[in-house]
Structure formats: C-alpha cells, structure tokens
C-alpha positions in Angstrom: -3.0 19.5 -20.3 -2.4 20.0 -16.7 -0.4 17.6 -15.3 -2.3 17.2 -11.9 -5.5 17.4 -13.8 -4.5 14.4 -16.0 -6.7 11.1 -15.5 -2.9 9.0 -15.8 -1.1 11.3 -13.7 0.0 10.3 -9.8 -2.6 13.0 -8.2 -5.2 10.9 -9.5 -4.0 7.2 -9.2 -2.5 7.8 -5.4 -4.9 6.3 -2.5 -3.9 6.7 0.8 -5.7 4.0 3.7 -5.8 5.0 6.8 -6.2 1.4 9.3 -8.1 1.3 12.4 -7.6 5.3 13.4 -8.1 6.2 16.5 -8.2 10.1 16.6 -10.6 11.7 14.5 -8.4 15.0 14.6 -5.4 12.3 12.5 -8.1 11.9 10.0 -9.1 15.5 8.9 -4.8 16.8 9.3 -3.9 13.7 7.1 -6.9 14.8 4.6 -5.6 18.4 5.2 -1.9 17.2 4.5 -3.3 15.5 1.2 -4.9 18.3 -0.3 -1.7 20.9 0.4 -0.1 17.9 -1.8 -2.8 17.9 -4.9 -4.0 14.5 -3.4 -8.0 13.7 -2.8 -8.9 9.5 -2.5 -8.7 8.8 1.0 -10.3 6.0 2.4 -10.8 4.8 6.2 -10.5 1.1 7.6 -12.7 0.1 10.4 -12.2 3.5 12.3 -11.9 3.2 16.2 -13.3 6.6 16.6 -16.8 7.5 15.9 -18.0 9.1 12.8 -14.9 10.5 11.6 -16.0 12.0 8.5 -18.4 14.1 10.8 -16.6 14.9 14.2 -15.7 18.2 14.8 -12.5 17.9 15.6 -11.6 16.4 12.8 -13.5 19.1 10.4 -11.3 21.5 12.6 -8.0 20.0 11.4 -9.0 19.1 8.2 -9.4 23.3 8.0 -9.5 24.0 4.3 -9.5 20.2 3.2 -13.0 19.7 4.1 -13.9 18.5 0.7 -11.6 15.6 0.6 -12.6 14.7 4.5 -16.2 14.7 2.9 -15.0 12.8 -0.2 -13.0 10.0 2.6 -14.6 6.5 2.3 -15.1 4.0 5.0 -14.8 0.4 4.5 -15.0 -2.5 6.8 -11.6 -4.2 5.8 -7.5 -4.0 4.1 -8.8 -5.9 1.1 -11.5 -3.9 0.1 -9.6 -0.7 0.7 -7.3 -2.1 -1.9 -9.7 -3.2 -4.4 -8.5 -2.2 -7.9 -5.0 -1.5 -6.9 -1.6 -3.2 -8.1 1.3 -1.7 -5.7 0.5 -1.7 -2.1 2.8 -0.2 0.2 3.1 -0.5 4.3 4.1 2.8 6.0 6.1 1.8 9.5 8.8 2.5 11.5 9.1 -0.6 12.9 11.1 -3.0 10.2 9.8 -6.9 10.1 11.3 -10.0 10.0 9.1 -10.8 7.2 8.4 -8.1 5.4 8.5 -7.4 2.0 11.7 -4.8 0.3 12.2 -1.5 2.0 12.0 1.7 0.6 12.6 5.3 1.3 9.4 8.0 0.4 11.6 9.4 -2.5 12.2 5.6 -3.8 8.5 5.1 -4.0 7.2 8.1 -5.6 9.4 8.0 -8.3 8.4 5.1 -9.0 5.1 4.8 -9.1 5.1 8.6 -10.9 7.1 7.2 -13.6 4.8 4.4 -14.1 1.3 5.6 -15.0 -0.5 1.8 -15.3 0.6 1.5 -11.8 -2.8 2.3 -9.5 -0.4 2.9 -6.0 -2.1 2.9 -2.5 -0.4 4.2 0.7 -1.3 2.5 4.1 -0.5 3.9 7.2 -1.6 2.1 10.6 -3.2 3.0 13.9 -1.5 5.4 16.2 -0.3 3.7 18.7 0.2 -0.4 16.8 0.7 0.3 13.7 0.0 -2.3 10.8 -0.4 -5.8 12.1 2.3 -8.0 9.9 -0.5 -9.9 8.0 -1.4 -6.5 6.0 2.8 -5.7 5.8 3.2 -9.2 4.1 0.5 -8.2 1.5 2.4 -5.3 0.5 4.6 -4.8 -2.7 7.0 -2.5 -0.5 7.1 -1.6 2.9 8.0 2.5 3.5 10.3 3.7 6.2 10.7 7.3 6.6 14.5 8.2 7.2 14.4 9.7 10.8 16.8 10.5 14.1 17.1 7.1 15.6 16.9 8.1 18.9 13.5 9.0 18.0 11.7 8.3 14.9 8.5 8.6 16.1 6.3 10.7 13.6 2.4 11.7 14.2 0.2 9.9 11.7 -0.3 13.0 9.6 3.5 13.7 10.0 3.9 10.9 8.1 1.0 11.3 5.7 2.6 14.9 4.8 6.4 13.7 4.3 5.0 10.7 2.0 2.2 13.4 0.1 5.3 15.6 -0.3 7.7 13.1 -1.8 4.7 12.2 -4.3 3.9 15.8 -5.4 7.6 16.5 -6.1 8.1 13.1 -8.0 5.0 13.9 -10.0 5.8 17.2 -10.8 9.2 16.2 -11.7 11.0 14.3 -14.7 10.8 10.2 -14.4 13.6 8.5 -12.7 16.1 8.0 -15.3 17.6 5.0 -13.4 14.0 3.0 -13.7 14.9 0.4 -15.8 13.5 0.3 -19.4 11.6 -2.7 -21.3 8.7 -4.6 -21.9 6.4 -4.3 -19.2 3.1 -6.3 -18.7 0.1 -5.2 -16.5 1.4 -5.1 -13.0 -0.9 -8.0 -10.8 -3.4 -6.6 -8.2 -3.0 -7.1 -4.6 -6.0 -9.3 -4.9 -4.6 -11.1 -7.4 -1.1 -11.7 -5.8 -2.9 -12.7 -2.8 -5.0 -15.3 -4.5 -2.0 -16.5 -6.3 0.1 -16.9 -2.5 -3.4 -19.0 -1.5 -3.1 -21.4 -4.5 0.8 -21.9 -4.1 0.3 -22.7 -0.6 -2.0 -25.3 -1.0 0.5 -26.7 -3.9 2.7 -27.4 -1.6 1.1 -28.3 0.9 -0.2 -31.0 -0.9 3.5 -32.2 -2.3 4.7 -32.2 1.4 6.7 -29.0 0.8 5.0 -27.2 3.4 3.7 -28.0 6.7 0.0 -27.5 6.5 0.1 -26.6 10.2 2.9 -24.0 10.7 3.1 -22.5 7.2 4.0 -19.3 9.3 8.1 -19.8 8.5 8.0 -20.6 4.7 5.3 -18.8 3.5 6.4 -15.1 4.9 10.1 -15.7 3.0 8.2 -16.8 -0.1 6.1 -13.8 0.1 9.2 -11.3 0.3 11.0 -13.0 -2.6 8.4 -12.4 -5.0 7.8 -9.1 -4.3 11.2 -7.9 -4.8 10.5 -8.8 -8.3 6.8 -6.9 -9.2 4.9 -9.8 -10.2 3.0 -8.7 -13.2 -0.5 -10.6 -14.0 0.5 -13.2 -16.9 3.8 -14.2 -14.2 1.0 -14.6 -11.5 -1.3 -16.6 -14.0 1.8 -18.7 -14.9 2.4 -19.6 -11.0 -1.4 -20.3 -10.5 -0.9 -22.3 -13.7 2.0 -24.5 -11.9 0.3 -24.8 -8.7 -3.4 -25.9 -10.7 -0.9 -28.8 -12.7 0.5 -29.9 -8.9 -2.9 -30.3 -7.2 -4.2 -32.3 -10.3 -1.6 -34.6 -10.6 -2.2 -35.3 -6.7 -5.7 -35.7 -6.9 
C-alpha cells in the first residue's frame, strides 16, 4: 500500500492550525506549501482577514493547492482546532520563559512519523504576534526553526514549508532508531491534559500549595515538567485520580 495513501501514515494524521491570520495571501501559500508536501487538513482560528477560503488573493497563492484551501476549516477557537489530537506543538521564534521542551522540525517529525497512534497538530501564530503564551503552555513541544540569528525572521508559509518538508522526509523515511522502545499506552489528548492541569490546580489550591490568586508562577513550571515526559491517558487518569482523593478529603 502506498505509504501516503495509508489511513495510519503522517500525511493523513498531520493538522496544521493556522491562529488569528492576518493575510489571506499566508493562507492559500501555506495550503500551497502543504500540498507540495502530501499534506491536506488545514484548519483556520478566528481569521483577522475576511473570508479567507474565498479571497482572491489567497486562491492566487494557493495556485495549484486550491483543493486543500477549499477543504481549510474555520473554527472560532485553539481548543476546538485541536479537538481529537494528542501532541500539540507551538511554532515560534521567540523562546518562553514558560514554555514547554524545545524541539528542532527534524526532532518532531521523526517523531510523530515513527509513532502512528500519535494524531500530531502544527500551530503556527499570527504574522506579526505570534502565539500568545497561554496556547504555547498547552503544547506538548514548542518548534523553533534553526535560523541566522541576526535574523530569524521567516514568512508564515516559510515556516509552514520548512516544517511540511521535515514531515514528508521523516515519513517517507525509516523510523528514528534512537526513539526509545517499550510499552506504550494511548498518548492523552490536549483536551485531556488540559483538563487534568484544571483539576491539579484546584488540588492544590485547596491544600494551600498554590496561591489561588497568582497561580501564574507555579502552574507554568508544572506545566513544562510534565510535558517533557508525554503524559499518556491512564498517567493523566492517575493524576486526576490524586487530585479527586485531595479535594474529598478537604471537603
């Protein structure tokens, strides 16, 4: 069977978000950089620029990727462009205080190509801001594309393409051999994780752990350390399991 044609294969499970877009022209060259790549679920975020799907300029730089333009969703918000997924990554060139692990492109695609139960998104920000930090903190991984560092600055479909190309070779390639090997349970959605961070919180707020009013400190460092380790769904049931046994021995 054809690899790209596969229902378990990267072309398939790879969504790329585009937040808050500002140029409709950015939207039809990233869905033109996706398709050169094999690449086809694209979904918008509370565009700033009208009817993107539609505008000419971006049917003009989408050229001959105007099925996937066509095929673009939009939604009204981060969560529900990453409904159904379980490895989220931030694309940036601005690092964070907070922010969860940093990878390379080439450190990402081979590992969610070598992974096939993982359901990987790609979020890039708007033009000129970025991702605000309270979508980089939701993140399993947050991208940073190796770059002069006098000036790093890449167009949004710049990016789109150097990420789309890293993908396609990593999926067309062998698995990285130095992913490590094991038992592996069903990686936890970012729904999931997030819901997990909610309960925690309240945990310890309610122990006296954490200060109900500026959680802004803890939480953030808590949020990084677990996802350097890939939660998986029983782990997060298990720490939504400790925090439930916390706030019922309060009450």
């Amino acid at each position: 069977m054809n690899q790209q044609n596969s229902d378990t294969s990267l072309f398939k499970r790879l969504r790329f978000v585009l937040v808050e877009t500002s140029r409709a022209g950015n939207v039809g060259s990233v869905a033109r950089a996706m398709k050169t790549m094999g690449f086809s679920d694209l979904v918008l975020v509370t565009p700033r620029c009208a009817d993107p799907l539609n505008d000419p300029e971006a049917v003009a730089f989408a050229s001959g990727a105007g099925d996937v333009l066509a095929g673009a969703r939009i939604v009204g918000s981060v969560a529900e462009a990453l409904e159904g997924r379980n490895f989220a990554a931030a694309v940036s060139a601005r690092l964070r205080e907070f922010s969860p692990p940093v990878w390379t492109p080439r450190a990402f695609a081979g590992h969610v190509a070598a992974q096939a139960e993982l359901a990987p998104v790609l979020i890039l920000g708007n033009e000129r801001f970025g991702l605000p930090n309270e979508v980089v903190q939701q993140c399993n991984v947050l991208i940073n594309i190796p770059a002069n560092p006098d000036y790093s600055s890449l167009n949004l479909s710049q990016a789109a393409q150097v990420l789309a190309y890293e993908c396609r070779q990593a999926a067309c390639g062998e698995p990285d051999a130095a992913l490590p090997v094991g038992f592996r349970g069903d990686a936890a959605s970012v729904a999931q994780i997030e819901g997990m961070y909610e309960h925690l919180e309240q945990a310890l707020v309610s122990i006296g752990f954490l200060n109900a009013d500026n959680p802004k400190k803890l939480m953030p460092r808590l949020k990084r350390l677990f996802a350097r380790t890939g939660l998986e769904t029983e782990e997060v049931n298990i720490l939504r399991g400790i925090a439930r046994q916390i706030l019922k021995q309060k009450d």
